[in-house]
KESE-183768 format. One record per residue (C-alpha): x, y, z; residue number from 1. Coordinates in nm, 2 decimals, decimal comma, always signed. Each point is the difference from the previous one (the first is absolute). Layout:
REM residues N
<<X Y Z> NUM>
...
REM end
This chain:
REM residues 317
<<+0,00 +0,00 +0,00> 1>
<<+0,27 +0,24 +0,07> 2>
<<+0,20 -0,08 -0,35> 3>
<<-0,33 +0,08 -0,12> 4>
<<-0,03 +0,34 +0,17> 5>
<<+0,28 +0,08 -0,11> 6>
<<-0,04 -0,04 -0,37> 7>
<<-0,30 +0,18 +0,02> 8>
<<+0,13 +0,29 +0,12> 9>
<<+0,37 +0,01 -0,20> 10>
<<-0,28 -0,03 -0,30> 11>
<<-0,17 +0,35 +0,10> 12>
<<+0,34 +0,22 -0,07> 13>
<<-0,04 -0,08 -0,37> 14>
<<-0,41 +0,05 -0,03> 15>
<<+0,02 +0,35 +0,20> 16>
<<+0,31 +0,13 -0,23> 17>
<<-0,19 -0,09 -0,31> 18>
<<-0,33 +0,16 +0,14> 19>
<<+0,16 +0,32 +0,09> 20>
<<+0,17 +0,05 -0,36> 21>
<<-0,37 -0,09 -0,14> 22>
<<-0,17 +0,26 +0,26> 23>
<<+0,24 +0,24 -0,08> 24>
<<-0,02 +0,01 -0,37> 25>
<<-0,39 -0,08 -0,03> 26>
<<-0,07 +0,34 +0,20> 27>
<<+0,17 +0,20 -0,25> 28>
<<-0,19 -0,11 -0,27> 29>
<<-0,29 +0,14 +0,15> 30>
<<-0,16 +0,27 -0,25> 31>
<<+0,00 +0,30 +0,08> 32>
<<+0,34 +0,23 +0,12> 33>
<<+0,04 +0,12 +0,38> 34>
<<+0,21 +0,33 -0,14> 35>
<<-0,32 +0,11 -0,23> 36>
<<-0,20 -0,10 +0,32> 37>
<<+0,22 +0,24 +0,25> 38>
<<-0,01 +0,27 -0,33> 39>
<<-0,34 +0,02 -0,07> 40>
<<-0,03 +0,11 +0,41> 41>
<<+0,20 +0,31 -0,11> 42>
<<+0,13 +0,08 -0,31> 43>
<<-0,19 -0,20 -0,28> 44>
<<+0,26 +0,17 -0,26> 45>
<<+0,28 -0,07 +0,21> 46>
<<+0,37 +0,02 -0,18> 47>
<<+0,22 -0,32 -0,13> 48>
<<+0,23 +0,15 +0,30> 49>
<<-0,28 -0,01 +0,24> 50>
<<-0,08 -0,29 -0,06> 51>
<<+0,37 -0,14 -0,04> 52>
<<+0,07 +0,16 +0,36> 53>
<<-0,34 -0,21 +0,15> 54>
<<+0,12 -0,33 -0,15> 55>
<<+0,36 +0,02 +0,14> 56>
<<-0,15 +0,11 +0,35> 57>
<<-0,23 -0,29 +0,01> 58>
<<+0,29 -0,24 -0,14> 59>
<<-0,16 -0,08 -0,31> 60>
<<+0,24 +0,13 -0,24> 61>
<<+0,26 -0,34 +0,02> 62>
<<-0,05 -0,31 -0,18> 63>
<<-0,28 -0,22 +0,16> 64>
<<+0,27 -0,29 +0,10> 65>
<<+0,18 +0,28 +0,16> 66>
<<-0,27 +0,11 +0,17> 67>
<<-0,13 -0,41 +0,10> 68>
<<+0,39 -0,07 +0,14> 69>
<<-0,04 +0,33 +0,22> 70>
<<-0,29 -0,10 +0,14> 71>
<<+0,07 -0,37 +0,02> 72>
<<+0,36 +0,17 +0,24> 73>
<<-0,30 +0,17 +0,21> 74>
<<-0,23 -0,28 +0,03> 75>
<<+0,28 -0,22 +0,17> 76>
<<+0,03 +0,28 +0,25> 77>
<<-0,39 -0,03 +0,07> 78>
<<-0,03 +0,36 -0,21> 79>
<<-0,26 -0,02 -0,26> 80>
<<+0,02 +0,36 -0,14> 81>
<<-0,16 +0,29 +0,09> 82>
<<-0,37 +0,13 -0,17> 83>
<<+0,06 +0,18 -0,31> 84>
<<-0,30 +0,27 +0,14> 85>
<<+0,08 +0,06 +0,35> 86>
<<+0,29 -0,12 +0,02> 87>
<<-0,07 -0,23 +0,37> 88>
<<+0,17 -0,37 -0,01> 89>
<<-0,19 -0,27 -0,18> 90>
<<+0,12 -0,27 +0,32> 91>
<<-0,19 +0,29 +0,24> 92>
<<-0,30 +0,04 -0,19> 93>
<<-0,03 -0,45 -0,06> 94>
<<+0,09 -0,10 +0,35> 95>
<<-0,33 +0,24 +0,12> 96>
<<-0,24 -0,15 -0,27> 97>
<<+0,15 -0,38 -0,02> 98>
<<-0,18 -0,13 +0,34> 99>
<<-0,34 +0,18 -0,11> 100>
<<+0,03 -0,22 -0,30> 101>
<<+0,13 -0,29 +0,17> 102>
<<-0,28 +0,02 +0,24> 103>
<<-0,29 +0,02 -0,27> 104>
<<+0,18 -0,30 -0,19> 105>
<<+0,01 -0,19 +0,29> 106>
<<-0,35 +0,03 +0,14> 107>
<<-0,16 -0,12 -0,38> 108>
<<+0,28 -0,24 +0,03> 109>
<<-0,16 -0,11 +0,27> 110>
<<-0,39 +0,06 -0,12> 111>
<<+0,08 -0,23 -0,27> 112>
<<+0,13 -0,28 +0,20> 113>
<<-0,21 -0,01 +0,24> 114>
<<-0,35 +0,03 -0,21> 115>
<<+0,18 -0,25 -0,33> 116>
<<+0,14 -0,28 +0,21> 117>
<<-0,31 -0,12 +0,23> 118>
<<-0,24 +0,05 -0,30> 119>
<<+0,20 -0,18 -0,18> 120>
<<+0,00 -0,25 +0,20> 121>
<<-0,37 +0,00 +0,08> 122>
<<-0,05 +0,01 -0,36> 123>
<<+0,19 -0,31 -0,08> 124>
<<-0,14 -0,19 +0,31> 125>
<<-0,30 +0,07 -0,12> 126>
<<+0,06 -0,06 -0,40> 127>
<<-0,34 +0,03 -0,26> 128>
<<-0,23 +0,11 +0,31> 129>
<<-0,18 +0,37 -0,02> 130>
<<+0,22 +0,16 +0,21> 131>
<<+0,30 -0,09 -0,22> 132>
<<-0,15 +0,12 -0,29> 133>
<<-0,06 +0,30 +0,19> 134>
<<+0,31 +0,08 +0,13> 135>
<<+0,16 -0,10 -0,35> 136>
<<-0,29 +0,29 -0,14> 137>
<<+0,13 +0,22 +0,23> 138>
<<+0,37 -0,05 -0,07> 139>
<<-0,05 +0,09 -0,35> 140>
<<-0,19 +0,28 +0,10> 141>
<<+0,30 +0,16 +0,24> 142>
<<+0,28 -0,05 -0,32> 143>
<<-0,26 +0,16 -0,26> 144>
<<-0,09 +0,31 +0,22> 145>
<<+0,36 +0,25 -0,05> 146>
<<+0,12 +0,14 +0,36> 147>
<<-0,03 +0,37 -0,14> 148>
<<-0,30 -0,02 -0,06> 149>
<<-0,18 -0,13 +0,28> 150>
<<+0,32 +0,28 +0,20> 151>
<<-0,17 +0,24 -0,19> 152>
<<-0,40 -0,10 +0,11> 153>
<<+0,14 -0,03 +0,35> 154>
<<+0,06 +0,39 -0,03> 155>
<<-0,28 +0,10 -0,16> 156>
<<-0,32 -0,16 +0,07> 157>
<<+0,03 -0,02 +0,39> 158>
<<+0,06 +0,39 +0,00> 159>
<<-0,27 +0,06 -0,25> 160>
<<-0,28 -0,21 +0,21> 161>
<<+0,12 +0,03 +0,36> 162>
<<+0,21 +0,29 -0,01> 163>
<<+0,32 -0,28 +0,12> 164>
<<+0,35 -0,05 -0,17> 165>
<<+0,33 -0,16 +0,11> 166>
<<+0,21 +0,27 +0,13> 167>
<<+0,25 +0,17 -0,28> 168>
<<+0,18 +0,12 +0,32> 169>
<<+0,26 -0,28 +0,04> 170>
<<+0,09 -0,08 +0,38> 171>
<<+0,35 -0,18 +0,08> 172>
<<-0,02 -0,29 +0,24> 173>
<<+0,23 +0,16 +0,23> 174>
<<-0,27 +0,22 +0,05> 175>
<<-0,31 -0,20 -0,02> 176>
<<+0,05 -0,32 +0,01> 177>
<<-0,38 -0,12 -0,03> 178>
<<-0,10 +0,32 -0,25> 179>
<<+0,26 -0,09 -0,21> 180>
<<-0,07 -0,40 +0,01> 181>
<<-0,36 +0,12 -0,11> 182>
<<+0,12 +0,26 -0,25> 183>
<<+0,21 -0,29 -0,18> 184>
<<-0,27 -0,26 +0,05> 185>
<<-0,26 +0,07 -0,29> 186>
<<+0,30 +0,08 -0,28> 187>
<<+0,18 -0,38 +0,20> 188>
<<-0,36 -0,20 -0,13> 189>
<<-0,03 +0,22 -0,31> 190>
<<+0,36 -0,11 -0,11> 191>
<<-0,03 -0,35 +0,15> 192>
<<-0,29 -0,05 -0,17> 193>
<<+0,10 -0,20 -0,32> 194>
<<+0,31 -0,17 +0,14> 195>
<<-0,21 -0,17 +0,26> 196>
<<-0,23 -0,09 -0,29> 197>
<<+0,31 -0,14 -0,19> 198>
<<+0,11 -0,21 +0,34> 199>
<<-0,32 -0,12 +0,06> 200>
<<-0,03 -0,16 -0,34> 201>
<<+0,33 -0,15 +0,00> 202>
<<-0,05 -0,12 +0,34> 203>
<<-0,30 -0,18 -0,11> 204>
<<+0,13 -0,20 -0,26> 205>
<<+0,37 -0,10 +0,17> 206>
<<-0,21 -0,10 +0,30> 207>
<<-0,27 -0,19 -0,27> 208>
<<+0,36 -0,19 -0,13> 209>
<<+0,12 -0,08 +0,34> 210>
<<-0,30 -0,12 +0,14> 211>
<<+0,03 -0,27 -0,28> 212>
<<+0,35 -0,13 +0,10> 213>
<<+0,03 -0,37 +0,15> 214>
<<+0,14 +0,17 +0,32> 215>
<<-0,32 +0,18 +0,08> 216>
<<-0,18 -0,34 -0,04> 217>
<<+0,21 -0,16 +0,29> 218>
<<+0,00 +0,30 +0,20> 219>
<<-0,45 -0,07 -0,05> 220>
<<+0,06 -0,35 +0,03> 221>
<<+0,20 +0,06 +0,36> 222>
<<-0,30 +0,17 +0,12> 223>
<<+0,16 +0,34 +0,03> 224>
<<-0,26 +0,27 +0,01> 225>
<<-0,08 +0,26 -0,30> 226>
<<+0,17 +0,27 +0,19> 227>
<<+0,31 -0,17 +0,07> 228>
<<+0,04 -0,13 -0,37> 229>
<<-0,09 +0,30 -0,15> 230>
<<+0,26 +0,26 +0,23> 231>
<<+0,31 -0,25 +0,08> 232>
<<-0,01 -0,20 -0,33> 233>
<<-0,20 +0,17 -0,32> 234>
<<+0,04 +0,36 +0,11> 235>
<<+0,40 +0,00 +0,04> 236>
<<+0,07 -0,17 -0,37> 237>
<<-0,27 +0,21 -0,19> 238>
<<+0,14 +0,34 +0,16> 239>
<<+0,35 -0,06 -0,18> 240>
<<-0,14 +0,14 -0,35> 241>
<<-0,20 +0,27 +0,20> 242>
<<+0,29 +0,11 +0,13> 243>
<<+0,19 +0,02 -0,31> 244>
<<-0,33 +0,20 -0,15> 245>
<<+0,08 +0,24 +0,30> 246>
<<+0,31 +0,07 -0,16> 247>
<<-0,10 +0,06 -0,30> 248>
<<-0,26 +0,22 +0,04> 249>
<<+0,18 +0,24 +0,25> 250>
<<+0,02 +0,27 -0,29> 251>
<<-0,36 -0,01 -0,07> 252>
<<-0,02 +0,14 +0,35> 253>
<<+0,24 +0,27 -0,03> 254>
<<-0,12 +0,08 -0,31> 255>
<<-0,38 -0,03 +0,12> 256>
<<+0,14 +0,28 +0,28> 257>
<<+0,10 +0,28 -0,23> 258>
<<-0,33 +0,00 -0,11> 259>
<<-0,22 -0,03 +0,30> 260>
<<+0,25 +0,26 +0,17> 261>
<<-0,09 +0,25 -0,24> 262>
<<-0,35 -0,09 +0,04> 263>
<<+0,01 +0,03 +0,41> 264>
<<+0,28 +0,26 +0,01> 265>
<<+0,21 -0,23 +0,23> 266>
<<+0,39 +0,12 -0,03> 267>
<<+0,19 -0,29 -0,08> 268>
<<+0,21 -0,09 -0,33> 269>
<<-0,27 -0,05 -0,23> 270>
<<-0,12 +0,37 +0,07> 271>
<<+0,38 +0,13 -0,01> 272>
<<+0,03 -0,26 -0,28> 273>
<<-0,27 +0,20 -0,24> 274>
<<+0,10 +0,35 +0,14> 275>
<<+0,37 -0,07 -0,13> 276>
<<-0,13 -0,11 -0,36> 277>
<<-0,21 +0,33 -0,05> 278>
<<+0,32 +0,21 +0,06> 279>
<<+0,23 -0,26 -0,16> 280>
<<+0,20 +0,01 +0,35> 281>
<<+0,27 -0,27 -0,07> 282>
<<+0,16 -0,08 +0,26> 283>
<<-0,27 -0,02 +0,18> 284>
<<-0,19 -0,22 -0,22> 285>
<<+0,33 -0,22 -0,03> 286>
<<+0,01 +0,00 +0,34> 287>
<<-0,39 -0,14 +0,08> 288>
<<+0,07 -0,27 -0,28> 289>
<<+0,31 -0,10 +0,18> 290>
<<-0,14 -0,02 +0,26> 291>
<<-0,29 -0,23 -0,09> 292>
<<+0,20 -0,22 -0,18> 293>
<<+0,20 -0,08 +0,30> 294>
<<-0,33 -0,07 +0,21> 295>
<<-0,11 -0,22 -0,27> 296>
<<+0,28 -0,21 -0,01> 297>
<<+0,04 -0,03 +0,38> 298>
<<-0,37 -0,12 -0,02> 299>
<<+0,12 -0,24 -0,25> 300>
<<+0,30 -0,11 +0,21> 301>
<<-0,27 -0,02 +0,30> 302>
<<-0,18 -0,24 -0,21> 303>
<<+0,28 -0,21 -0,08> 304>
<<+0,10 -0,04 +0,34> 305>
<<-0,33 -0,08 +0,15> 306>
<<-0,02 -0,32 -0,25> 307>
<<+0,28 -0,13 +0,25> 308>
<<-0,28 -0,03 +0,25> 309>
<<-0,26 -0,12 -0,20> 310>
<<+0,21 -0,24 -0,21> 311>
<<+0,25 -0,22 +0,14> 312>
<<+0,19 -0,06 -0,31> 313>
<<+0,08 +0,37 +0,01> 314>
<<+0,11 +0,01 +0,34> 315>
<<+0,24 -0,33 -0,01> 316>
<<+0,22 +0,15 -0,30> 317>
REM end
């Protein structure tokens, strides 16, 4: 298991270099031009010297592979650059909104498995009868219905027929613990929503596919009850694709965030995320994506490791 570790993590140098030169280079190619953005502010007829002067201020007057190796020689110092429009450190500004995020990811996270995995098993216990078909209906229904817009009918109709909407006034947890729990809490099941949909429907059918194995027929013919079969022995082998699926779809959540953020003014990275991209503030947006590539692929590594406890082939290499 540790030779495994190991591997695992010598493997991430490689991925996060090659993500940060992608990140890097995909930002620029962004339409639009930050130095006609800072112009039009000011002068629209601005000089070639004017604007000359802004590009070698801002450092965007080198080579881009000049300007990826200086920033690569500040990211190994923990520096990710300064914003191009006021100028405060991108680290400062991503270490305040990171747990806000991280929070909100975690609580659908959470949603998901904890309304997909004991429907899914209810379903598949109880295979072809109504309320399989129902919860299968309803599955459907959750992956068909976009987060957005049922965000955007949370904000709208409540206000319009009892005068009520979330809060746009975001409260820390420092502060609040319970208000903010609560503030987090209806954009958590909004963003959950399909993902526990996706885990109940796989649960289903890995638990249908274990329940068939000759191992589950001893455990019946022993005379173990349902409960005991179902957690210690079905349970334990059809979570190992689950938990892959976790992996996977940690991205969708982020990027399910950046929306539902805007949508709930809540001031984590998707918000910073789409504020960045309006005023083509690169380092910044480099910065974000960096930064949620390396979440993703410790949620990855997370996932790999955890099949050491669920499998035992993976934990005696």
């Amino acid at each position: 298991m540790q030779g495994y570790i190991v591997r695992r993590f010598l493997a991430l140098i490689p991925t996060l270099i090659f993500a940060s030169f992608i990140v890097f280079i995909t930002v620029r190619l962004i339409p639009g031009n930050i130095i006609e953005l800072m112009l039009s502010q000011n002068d629209v007829s601005a000089s070639k010297q004017t604007r000359d002067q802004l590009e070698a201020a801002l450092g965007l007057d080198t080579p881009i592979y000049i300007q990826y190796f200086k920033w690569m020689a500040g990211l190994l110092q923990g520096d990710l650059g300064k914003s191009l429009w006021t100028n405060t450190p991108v680290m400062e500004e991503i270490l305040y909104r990171l747990p806000i995020t991280f929070q909100l990811g975690m609580m659908a996270l959470l949603v998901s498995l904890l309304v997909g995995i004991p429907i899914g098993v209810y379903a598949a216990l109880k295979q072809d009868t109504v309320g399989d078909y129902l919860l299968r209906t309803l599955s459907i229904l959750m992956l068909a219905i976009p987060g957005f817009w049922v965000g955007t009918l949370v904000m709208v109709f409540p206000a319009m027929w009892w005068g009520w909407s979330p809060s746009v006034r975001f409260v820390t947890f420092s502060q609040d613990p319970w208000g903010n729990f609560v503030q987090l809490l209806i954009p958590a099941l909004i963003l959950g929503k399909a993902f526990s949909a996706i885990i109940m429907r796989l649960t289903r059918t890995l638990m249908l596919e274990v329940l068939r194995q000759d191992y589950i027929r001893t455990a019946r013919a022993k005379g173990l009850s349902v409960s005991t079969i179902v957690i210690r022995h079905a349970l334990r082998n059809a979570l190992i694709p689950v938990v892959t699926l976790v992996g996977l779809q940690a991205p969708l959540l982020f990027g399910g965030a950046v929306i539902l953020e805007q949508i709930f003014v809540i001031p984590g990275m998707g918000l910073l995320l789409l504020e960045a991209v309006g005023t083509r503030d690169y380092p910044t947006i480099t910065g974000v994506f960096l930064v949620i590539g390396v979440a993703v692929v410790i949620i990855n590594l997370l996932v790999d490791l955890s099949y050491g406890f669920l499998d035992p082939k993976v934990r005696n290499r």
